[in-house]
C-alpha positions as CSV (number, residue, x, y, z in Angstrom):
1,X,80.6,21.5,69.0
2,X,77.4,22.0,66.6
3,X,79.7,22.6,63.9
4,X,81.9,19.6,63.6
5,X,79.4,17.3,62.2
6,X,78.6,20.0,59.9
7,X,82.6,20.3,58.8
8,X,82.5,16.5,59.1
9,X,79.7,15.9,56.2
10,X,81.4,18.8,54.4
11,X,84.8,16.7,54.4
12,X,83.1,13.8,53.6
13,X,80.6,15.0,50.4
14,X,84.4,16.7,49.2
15,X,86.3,13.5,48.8
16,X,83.1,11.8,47.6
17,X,83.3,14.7,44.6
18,X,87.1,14.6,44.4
19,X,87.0,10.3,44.0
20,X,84.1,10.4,42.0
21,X,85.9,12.9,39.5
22,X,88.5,10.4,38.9
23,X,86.7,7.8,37.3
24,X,86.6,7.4,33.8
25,X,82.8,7.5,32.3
26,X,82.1,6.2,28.8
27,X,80.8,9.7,27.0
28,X,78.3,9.3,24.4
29,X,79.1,9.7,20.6
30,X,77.8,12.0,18.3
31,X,74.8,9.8,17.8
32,X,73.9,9.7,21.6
33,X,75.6,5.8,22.0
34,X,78.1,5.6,24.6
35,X,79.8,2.4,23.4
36,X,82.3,1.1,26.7
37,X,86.0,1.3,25.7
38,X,88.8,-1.2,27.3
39,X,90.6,1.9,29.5
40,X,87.1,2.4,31.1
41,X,86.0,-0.8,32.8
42,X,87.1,-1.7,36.6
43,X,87.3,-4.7,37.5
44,X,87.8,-6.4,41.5
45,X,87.1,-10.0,42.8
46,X,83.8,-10.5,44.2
47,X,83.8,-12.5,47.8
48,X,83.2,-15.5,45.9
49,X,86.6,-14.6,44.1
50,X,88.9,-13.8,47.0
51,X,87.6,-17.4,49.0
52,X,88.6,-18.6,45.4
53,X,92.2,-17.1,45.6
54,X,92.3,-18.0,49.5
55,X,91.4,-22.0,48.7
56,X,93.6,-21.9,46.1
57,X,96.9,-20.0,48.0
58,X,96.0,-22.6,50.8
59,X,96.5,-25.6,48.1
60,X,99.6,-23.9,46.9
61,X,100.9,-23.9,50.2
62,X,100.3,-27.6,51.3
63,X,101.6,-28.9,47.8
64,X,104.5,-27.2,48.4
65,X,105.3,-28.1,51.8
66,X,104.5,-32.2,50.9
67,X,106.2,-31.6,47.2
68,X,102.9,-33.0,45.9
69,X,103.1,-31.9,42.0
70,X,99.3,-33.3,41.1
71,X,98.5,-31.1,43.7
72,X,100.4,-28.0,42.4
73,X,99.1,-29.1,39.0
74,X,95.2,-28.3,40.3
75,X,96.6,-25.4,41.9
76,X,97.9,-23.4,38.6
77,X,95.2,-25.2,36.4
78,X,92.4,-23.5,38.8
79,X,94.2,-20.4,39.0
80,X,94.7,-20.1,35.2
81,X,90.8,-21.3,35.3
82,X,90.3,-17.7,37.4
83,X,92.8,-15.5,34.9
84,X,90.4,-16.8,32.2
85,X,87.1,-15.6,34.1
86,X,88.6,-12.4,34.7
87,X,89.2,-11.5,31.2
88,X,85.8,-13.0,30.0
89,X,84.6,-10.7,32.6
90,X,86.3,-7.6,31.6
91,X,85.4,-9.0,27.6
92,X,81.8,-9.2,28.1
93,X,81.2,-5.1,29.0
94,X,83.7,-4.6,26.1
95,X,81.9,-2.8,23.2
96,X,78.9,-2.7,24.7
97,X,76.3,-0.1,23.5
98,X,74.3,2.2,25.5
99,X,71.9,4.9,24.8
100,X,69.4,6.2,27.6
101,X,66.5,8.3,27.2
102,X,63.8,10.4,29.1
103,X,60.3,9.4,29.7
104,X,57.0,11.5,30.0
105,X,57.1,14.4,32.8
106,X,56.1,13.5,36.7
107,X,55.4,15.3,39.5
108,X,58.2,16.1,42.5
109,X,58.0,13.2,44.7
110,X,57.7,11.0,42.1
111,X,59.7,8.6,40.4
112,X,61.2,9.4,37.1
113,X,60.8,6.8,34.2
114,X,63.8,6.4,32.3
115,X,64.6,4.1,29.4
116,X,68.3,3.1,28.7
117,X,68.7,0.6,25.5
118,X,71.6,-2.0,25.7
119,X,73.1,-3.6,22.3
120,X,75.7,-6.0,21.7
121,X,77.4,-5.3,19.0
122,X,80.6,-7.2,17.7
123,X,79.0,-10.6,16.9
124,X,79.3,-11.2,20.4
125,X,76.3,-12.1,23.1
126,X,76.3,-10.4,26.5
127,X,75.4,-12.4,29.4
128,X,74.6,-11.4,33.2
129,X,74.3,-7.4,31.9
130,X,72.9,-5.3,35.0
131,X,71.9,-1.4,35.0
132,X,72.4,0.4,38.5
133,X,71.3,3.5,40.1
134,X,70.9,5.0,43.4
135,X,72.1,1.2,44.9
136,X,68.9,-0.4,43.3
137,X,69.5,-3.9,42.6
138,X,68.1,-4.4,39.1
139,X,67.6,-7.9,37.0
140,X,70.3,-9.0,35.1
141,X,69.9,-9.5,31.2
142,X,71.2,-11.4,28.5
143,X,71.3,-9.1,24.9
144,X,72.4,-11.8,22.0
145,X,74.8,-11.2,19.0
146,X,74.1,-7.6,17.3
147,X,69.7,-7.5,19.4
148,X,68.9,-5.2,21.6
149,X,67.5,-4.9,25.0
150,X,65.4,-2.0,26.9
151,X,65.8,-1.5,30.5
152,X,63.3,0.9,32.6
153,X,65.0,2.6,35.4
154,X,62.8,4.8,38.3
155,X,64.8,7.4,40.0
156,X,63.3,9.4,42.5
157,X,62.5,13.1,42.3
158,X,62.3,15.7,44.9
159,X,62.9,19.0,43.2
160,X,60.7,20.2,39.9
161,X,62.7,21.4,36.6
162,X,64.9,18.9,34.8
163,X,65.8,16.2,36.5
164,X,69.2,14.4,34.3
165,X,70.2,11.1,34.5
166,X,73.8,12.2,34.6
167,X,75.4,8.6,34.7
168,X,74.7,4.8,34.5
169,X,76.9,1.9,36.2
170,X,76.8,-1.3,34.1
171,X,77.8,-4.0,35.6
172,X,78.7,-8.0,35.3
173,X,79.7,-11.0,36.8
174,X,80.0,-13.4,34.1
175,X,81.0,-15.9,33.3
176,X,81.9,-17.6,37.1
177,X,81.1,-14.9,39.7
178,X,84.7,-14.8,40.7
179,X,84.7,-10.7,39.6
180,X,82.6,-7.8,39.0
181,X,83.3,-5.8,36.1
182,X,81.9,-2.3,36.1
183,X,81.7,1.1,34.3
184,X,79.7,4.6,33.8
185,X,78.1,5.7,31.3
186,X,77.5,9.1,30.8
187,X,74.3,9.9,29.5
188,X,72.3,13.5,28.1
189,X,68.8,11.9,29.3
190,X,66.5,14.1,30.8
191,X,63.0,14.3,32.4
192,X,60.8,17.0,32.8
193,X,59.6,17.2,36.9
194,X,56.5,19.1,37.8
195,X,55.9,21.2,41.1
196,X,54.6,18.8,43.7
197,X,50.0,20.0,43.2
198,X,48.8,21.4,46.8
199,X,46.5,19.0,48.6
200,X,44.1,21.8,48.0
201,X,44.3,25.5,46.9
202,X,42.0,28.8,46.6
203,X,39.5,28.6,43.4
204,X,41.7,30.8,40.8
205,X,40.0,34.2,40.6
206,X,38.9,35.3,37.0
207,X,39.8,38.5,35.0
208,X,37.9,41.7,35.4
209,X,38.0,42.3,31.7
210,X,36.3,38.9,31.2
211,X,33.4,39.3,33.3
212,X,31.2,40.2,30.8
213,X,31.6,36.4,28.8
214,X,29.3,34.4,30.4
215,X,29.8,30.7,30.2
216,X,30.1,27.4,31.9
217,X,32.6,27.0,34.4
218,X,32.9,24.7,38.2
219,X,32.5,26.1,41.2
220,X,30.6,25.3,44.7
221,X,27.4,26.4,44.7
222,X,26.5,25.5,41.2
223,X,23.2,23.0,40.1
224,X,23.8,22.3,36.5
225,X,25.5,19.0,36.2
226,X,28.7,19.3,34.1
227,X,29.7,15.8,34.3
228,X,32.3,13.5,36.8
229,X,36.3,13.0,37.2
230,X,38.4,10.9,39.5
231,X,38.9,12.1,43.7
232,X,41.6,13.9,44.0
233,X,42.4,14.6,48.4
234,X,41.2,17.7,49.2
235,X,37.9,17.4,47.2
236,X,34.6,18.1,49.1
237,X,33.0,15.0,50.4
238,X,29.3,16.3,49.4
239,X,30.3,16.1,45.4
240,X,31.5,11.9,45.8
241,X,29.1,10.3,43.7
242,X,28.2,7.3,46.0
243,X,26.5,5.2,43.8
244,X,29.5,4.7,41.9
245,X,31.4,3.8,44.5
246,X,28.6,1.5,45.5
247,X,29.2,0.4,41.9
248,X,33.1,-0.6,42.7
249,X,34.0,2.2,40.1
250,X,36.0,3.7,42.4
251,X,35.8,7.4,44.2
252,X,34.1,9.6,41.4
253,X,33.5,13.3,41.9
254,X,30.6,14.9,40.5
255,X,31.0,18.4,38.5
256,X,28.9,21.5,38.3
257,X,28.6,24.4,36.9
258,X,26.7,27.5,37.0
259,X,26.7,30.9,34.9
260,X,29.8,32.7,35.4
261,X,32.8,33.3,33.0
262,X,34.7,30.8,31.6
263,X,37.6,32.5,31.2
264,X,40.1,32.1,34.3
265,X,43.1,33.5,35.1
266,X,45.4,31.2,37.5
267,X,47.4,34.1,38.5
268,X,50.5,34.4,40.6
269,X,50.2,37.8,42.3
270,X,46.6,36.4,43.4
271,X,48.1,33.9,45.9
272,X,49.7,35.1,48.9
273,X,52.4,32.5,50.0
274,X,56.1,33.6,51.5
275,X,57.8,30.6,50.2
276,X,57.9,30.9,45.8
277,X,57.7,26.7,46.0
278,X,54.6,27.0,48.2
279,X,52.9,29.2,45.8
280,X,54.3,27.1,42.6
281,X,52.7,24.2,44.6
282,X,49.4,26.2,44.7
283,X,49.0,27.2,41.3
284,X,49.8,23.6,40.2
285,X,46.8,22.5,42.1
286,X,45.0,25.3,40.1
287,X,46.2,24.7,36.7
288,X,45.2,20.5,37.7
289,X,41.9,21.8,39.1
290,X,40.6,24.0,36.5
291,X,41.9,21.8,33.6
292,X,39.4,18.8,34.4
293,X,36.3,21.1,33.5
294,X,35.2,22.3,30.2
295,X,36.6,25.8,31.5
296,X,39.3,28.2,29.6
297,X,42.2,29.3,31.4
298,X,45.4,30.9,31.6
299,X,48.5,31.2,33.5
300,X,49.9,34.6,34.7
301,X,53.7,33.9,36.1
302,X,56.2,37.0,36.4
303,X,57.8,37.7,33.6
304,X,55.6,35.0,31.5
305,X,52.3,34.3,30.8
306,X,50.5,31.6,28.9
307,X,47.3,32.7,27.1
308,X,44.0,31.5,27.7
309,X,43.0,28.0,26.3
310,X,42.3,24.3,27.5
311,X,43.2,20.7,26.4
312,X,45.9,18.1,27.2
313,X,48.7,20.3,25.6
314,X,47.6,23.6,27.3
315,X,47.8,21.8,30.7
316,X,51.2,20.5,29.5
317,X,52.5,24.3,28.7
318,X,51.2,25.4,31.9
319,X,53.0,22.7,33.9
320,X,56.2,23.1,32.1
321,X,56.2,27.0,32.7
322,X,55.7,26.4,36.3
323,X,58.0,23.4,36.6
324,X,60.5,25.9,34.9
325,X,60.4,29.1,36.5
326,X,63.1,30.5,37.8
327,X,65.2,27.9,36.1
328,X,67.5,27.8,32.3
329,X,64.4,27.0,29.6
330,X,66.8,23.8,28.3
């Protein structure tokens, strides 16, 4: 019995695969464009469109039972009016351009920031354009003759590494609303994802060889003031600098230092977690922690190791490395 709505889902994710492989995406070119092709757009009435065709098969009907020829007149003049929205439809996603790219890196949990540029080309404007993913219901937009439009997309994240926006549907019901015309674009975009930080973690432990380098560097008992940076949960209460808050400035945590060596080691073997995306998790925290103080640090993972430093780019190679691990470097 417990396995049936396991075989069930199974079944089910299988002919999701096996339909989804049958539809025809737009690839991109050489350049990166995917421009949408004539074989590659679908095309269905909309429920406007089929209480269109029902009116209209119900006029049909009656003029022919009363042999009422004004009436079967309106009937093929509004169905011919129909025929014609279908193929303005169907024209409007016709040589559309598309080109998507990555944003800047997030953490797991977050939402990815992608940017996917739309271009009309042909001398033709688009009208009622629309960019889905993950069933979001986006705004439509209008791209004239031969311009260009930008469209941000958020996709959420739960696992760290690269996180691809494999395909785009683009989508329109212009000119009437009668039909939705539709297609996928493939795209190469991609978006670096972080380890989800720790609420907290252990202070990273510093190097033996090191110990002899005394300089600046946080930790709790500390008196010399070393300056301030923004809460982050799991900070001690006793370091919120009140005032500012009193100010409206927001939670501020105060900084301090003391005389020990500045040159940490955020080290992998030093935590003790069972689960490798607990300890990632950790060391995240660390690398966040440690690189909002004046202090040098580096990252010891197995197999890799990222020498000491500090700055905005340092932080950045750390993150990547740990975002990576385990994982194809592309």
């Amino acid at each position: 019995m417990t396995n049936i709505p396991h075989r069930s889902d199974t079944l089910r994710d299988r002919a999701h695969r096996y339909f989804d492989s049958l539809l025809r995406r737009v690839p991109p070119g050489p350049d990166g464009v995917a421009r949408v092709g004539g074989r590659q757009i679908y095309i269905v009435p909309t429920r406007a469109g089929f209480m269109y065709g029902a009116v209209m098969l119900v006029m049909l009907l009656g003029s022919l039972n009363y042999q009422n020829n004004l009436g079967l007149l309106l009937t093929f003049f509004l169905a011919s009016v129909g025929l014609v929205a279908m193929h303005h439809a169907w024209f409007n996603l016709l040589g559309l351009a598309v080109q998507a790219r990555g944003g800047s890196p997030v953490f797991a949990g977050e939402r990815a920031r992608f940017e996917v540029a739309v271009r009309a080309e042909g001398g033709r404007p688009r009208h009622d354009i629309r960019l889905r993913k993950n069933g979001e219901t986006p705004a439509p937009i209008h791209v004239g003759a031969g311009d260009q439009e930008l469209v941000a997309l958020a996709v959420p994240t739960e696992r760290r590494g690269w996180h691809r926006l494999t395909d785009v549907m683009v989508e329109t019901r212009h000119p009437m609303g009668l039909f939705r015309a539709w297609t996928y674009v493939a795209t190469e975009a991609k978006t670096l994802v972080f380890p989800r930080p720790a609420p907290q973690a252990p202070e990273p432990g510093h190097d033996a060889g090191d110990s002899a380098r005394p300089h600046r560097t946080r930790h709790e008992g500390a008196e010399d003031y070393l300056g301030s940076r923004g809460y982050r949960p799991g900070d001690s209460i006793r370091h919120i600098d009140w005032k500012a808050y009193a100010r409206e400035r927001g939670l501020v945590v105060k900084q301090y230092g003391g005389e020990q060596g500045q040159e940490v080691w955020i080290d992998w073997a030093r935590l003790n977690a069972p689960d490798p995306e607990i300890r990632l998790g950790l060391l995240t925290r660390q690398v966040l922690d440690v690189s909002a103080g004046p202090t040098r640090f580096g990252l010891r993972l197995p197999g890799a190791v990222e020498g000491l430093s500090q700055g905005t780019a340092h932080t950045e190679r750390c993150l990547t490395r740990l975002a990576l691990f385990g994982h194809a470097q592309d």
